[in-house]
C-alpha positions as CSV (number, residue, x, y, z in Angstrom):
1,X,-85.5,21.7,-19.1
2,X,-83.2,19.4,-17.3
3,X,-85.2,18.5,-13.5
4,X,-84.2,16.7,-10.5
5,X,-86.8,15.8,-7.6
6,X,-89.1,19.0,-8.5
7,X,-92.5,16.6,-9.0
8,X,-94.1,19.3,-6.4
9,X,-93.4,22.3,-8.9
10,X,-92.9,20.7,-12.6
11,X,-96.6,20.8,-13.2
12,X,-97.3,24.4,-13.2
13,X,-93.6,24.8,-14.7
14,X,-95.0,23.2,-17.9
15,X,-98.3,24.8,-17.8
16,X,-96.7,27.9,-18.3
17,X,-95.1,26.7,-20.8
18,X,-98.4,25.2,-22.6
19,X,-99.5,28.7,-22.0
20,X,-97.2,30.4,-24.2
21,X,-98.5,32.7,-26.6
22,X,-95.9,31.4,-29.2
23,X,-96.7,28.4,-30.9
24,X,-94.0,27.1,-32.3
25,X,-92.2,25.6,-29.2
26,X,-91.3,21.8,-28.3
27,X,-90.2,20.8,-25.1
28,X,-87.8,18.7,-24.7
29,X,-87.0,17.6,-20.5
30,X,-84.5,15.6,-19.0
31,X,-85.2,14.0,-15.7
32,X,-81.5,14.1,-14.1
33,X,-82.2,10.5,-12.4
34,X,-84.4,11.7,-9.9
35,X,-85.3,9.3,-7.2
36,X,-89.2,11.0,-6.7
37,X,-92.3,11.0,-9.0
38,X,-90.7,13.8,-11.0
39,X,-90.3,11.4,-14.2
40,X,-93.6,10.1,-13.9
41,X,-95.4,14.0,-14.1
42,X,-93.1,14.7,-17.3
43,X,-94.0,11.5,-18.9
44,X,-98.0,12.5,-17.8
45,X,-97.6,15.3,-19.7
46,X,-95.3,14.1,-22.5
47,X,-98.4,11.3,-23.3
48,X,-100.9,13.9,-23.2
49,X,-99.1,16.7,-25.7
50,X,-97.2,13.7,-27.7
51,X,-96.3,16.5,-30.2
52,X,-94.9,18.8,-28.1
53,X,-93.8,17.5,-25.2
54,X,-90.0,15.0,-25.1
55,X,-89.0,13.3,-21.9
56,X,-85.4,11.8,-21.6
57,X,-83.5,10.4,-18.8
58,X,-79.9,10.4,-17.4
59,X,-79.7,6.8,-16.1
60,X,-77.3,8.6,-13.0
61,X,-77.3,11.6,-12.3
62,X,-75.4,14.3,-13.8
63,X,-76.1,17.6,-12.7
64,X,-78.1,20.8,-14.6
65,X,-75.1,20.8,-16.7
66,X,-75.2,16.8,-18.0
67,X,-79.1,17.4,-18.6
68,X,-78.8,19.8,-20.3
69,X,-76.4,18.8,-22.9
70,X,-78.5,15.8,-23.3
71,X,-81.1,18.0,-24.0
72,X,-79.2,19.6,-26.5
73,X,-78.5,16.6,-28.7
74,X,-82.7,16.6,-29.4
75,X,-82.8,20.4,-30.1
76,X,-84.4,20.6,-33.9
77,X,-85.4,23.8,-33.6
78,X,-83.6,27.8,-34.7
79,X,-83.7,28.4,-31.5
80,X,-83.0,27.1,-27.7
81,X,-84.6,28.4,-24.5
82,X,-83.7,27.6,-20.8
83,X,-86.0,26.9,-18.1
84,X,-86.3,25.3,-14.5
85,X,-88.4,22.5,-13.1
86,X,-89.7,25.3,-10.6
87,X,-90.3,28.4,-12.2
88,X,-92.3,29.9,-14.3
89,X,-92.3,31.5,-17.7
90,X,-94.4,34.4,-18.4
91,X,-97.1,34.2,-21.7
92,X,-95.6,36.0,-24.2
93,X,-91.9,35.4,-22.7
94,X,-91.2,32.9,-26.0
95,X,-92.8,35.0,-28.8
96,X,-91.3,38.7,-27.3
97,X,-87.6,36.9,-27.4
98,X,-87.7,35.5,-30.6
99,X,-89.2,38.3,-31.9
100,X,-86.1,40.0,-30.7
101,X,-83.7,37.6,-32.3
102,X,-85.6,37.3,-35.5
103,X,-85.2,41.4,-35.7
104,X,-81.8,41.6,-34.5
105,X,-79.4,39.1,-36.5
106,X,-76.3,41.0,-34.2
107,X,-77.2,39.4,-31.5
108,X,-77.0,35.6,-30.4
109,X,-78.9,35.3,-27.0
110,X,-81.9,37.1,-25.6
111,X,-82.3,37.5,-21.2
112,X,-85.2,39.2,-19.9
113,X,-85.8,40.6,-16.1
114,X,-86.6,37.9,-13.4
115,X,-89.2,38.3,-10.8
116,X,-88.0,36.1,-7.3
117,X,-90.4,34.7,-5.6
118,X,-91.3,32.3,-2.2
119,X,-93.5,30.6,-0.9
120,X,-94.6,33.5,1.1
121,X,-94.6,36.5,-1.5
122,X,-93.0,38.0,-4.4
123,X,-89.3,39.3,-3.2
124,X,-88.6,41.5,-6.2
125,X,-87.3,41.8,-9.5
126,X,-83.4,41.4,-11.4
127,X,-83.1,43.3,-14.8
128,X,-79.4,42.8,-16.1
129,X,-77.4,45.1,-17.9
130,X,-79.1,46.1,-21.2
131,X,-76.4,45.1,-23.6
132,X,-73.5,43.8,-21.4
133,X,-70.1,43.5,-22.5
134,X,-67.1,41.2,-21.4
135,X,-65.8,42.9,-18.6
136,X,-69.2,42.7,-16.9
137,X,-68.4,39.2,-16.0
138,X,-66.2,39.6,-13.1
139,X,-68.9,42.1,-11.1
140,X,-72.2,40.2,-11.8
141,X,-74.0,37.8,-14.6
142,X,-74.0,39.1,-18.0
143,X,-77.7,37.2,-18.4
144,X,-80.2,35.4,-15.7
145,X,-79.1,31.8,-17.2
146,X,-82.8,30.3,-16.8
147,X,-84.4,33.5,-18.9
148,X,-82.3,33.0,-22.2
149,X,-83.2,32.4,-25.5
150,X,-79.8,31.2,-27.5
151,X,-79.9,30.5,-31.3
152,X,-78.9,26.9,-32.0
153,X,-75.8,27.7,-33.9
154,X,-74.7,29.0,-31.2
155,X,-75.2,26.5,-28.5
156,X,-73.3,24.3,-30.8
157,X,-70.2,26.4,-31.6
158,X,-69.4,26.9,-27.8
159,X,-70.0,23.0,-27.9
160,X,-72.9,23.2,-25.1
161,X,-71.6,23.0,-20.9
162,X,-68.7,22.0,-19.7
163,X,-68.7,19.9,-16.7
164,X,-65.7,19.3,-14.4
165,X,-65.4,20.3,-11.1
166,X,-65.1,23.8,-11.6
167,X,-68.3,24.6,-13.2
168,X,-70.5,22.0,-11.2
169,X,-72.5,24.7,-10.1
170,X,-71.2,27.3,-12.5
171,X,-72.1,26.4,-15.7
172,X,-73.4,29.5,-16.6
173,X,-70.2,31.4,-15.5
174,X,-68.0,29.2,-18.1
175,X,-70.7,29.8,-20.9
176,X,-71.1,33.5,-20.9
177,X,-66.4,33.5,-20.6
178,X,-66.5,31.3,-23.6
179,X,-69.7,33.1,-25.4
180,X,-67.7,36.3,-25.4
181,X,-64.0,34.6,-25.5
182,X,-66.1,34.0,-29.3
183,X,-67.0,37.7,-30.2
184,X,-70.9,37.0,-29.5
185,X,-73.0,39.5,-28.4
186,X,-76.0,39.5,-26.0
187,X,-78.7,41.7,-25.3
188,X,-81.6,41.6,-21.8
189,X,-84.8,42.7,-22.2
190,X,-85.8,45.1,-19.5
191,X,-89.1,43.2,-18.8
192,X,-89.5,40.7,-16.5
193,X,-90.7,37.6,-17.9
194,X,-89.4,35.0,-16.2
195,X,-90.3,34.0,-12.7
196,X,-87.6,32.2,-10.2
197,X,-88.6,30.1,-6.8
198,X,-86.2,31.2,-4.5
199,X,-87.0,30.4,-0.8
200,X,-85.3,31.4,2.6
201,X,-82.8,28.8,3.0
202,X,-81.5,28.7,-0.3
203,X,-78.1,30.9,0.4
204,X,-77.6,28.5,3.5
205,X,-77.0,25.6,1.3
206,X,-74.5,27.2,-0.8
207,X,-70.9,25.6,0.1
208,X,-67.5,27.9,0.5
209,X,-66.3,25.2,-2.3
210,X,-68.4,26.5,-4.8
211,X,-67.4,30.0,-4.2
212,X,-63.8,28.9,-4.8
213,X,-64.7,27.4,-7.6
214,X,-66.8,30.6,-8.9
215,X,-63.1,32.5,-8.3
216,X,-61.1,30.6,-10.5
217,X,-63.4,31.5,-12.8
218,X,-63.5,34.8,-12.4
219,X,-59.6,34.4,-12.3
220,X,-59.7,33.0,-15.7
221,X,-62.2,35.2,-16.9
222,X,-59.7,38.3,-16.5
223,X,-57.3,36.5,-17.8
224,X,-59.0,34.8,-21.2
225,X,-60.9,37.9,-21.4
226,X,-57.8,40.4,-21.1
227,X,-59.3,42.8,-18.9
228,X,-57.7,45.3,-17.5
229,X,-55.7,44.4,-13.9
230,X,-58.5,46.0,-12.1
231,X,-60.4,43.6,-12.9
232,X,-58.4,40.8,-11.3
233,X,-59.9,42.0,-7.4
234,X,-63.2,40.7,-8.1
235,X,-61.6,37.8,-7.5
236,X,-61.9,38.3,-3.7
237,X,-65.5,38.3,-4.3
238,X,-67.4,35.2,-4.7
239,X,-65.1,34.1,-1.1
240,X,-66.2,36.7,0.5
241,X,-69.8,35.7,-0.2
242,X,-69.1,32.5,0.5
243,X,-67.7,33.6,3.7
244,X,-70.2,35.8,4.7
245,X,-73.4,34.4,6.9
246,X,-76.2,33.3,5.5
247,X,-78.4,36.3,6.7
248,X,-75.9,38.7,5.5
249,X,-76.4,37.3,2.4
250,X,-80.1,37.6,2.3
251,X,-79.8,41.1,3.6
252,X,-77.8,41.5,0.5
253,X,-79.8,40.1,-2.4
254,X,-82.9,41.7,-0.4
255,X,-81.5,44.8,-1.2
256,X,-80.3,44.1,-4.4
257,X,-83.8,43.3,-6.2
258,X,-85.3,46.3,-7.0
259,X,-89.0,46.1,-5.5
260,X,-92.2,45.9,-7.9
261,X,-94.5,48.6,-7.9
């Protein structure tokens, strides 16, 4: 878990975490230098569950990318799981994904669905493709980044993120090119047992630079990839989002969620 300036939302982040009906976790969480009382809730918590709970610090901060490499160099376990400073994980999320990797040795990561929520209601739910292959890339995620379970081995083949300016905010994006630039496989469990804070604003603060930077990457996706030309017009669309106003955007992703029953 690598945080910045969430001490409003960590505490019920790591309760559902405590809550887990899997009990053979550790959590390791790396405060990425933030300037509010973030640290001090993680080391709260890391004092009371001394056993299972690790707090680290970048001493400047480094982005989700820098935390959570430095996260990495602590991992001990078979197996490593994302998760935000402001969302939540569902009870059995831990035990129904290692469950799946411990059945299904094809496989290196587990996703599961995502539930969006704000402060107002719950806005729906995203279930990725089942078992997505390479040229998924260019159209949409492959996996909901916060939702995976990765085995360890793994993590360390593709050498953990890479930061540079290109994947500052795309971390993820450079991953999965790399994951399946490696022949790895991935499945997504059609359950939803992750829960994302997303509020109204959030497509407002997203710069036109980071959608450039997103089409490189899709740029180099077709290309390390080799997928077919096709391919290469998804190119167009991260700038076009990036392009697009802010409600538009909502409107979009509104849409997009399918809506719980």
């Amino acid at each position: 878990m690598g945080v910045y300036n969430c001490a409003e939302t960590l505490p019920e982040s790591i309760e559902s975490i405590l809550s887990q009906t899997y009990e053979y976790w550790e959590l390791i969480i790396c405060d990425d230098a933030s300037t509010d009382r973030t640290l001090s809730v993680a080391l709260d918590y890391s004092r009371k569950y001394p056993e299972k709970i690790k707090v680290i610090r970048n001493e400047k901060n480094l982005r989700l990318a820098g935390a959570l490499n430095h996260c990495l160099q602590h991992v001990t376990g078979k197996y490593v799981a994302r998760m935000d400073g402001d969302d939540l994980s569902m009870p059995d999320r831990l035990r129904k994904q290692v469950d799946f990797l411990e059945n299904h040795p094809e496989y290196q990561v587990v996703g599961t669905g995502m539930i969006s929520f704000d402060q107002y209601s719950v806005r729906g739910v995203t279930l990725c493709e089942m078992n997505p292959n390479p040229s998924i890339i260019v159209k949409k995620v492959p996996f909901c980044h916060a939702t995976i379970l990765m085995r360890a081995e793994t993590y360390r083949a593709l050498g953990g993120y890479r930061i540079n300016r290109r994947t500052r905010r795309m971390e993820d994006l450079d991953l999965w090119i790399r994951f399946f630039e490696h022949g790895y496989r991935g499945f997504n469990l059609q359950e939803p047992l992750y829960k994302v804070r997303e509020d109204h604003s959030a497509l407002k603060r997203r710069k036109l630079t980071y959608s450039i930077d997103a089409a490189v990457l899709v740029f180099q996706a077709c290309r390390r990839l080799k997928l077919p030309v096709k391919n290469y017009l998804y190119v167009l669309k991260p700038v076009l989002a990036g392009l697009a106003p802010a409600y538009l955007m909502n409107l979009y992703h509104r849409r997009r969620l399918s809506r719980l029953s």
